[in-house]
N, C-alpha and C positions, 0 to 999 in steps of 0.2 A: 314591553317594559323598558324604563330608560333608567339607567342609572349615569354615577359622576365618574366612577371609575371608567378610564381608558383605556389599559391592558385587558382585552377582551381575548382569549382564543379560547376557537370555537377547535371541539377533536372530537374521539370518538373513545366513551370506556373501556379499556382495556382492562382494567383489574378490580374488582371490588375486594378488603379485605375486612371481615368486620370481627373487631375485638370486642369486647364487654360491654364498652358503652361510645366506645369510637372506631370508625371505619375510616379507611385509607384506602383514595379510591386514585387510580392512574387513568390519565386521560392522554392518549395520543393526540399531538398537533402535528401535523408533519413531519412523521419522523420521530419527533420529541415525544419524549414522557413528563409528562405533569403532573406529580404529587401532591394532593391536595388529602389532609387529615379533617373530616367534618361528622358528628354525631351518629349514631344509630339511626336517631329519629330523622334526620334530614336525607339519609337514605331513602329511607321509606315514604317520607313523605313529597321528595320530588319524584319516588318512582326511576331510582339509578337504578340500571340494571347494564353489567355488561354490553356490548353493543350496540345503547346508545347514544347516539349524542346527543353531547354537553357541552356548557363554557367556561372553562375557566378562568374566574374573574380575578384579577390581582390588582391592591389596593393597598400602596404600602408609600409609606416615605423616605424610606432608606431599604439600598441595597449591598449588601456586604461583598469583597469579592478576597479571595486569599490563593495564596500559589505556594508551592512548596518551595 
């Protein structure tokens, strides 16, 4: 598959958590945790399951950053 997005990282599922019709799922990248909030159905239908890996695609135009 090729997509335009360029922030790729590739980790490995550490957490699945699924609410009513949305799951939150964490993906370790070295160290890092990766929060990514995506459907029920896109669980199931890419077959996330703990353990696995995944990639984390990020596809954004602005980054916010803030400090106390």
């Amino acid at each position: 598959m090729k997509i335009s997005a360029r922030n790729q990282l590739a980790g490995t599922i550490l957490e699945i958590h699924k609410g009513a019709t949305t799951s939150h799922v964490i993906i370790e990248v070295h160290g890092a945790k990766i929060f990514a909030s995506v459907t029920n159905e896109a669980v199931d239908e890419l077959g996330l399951a703990v353990g696995k890996k995944a990639t984390a695609i990020i596809k954004a135009s602005d980054v916010m950053v803030g400090v106390a």
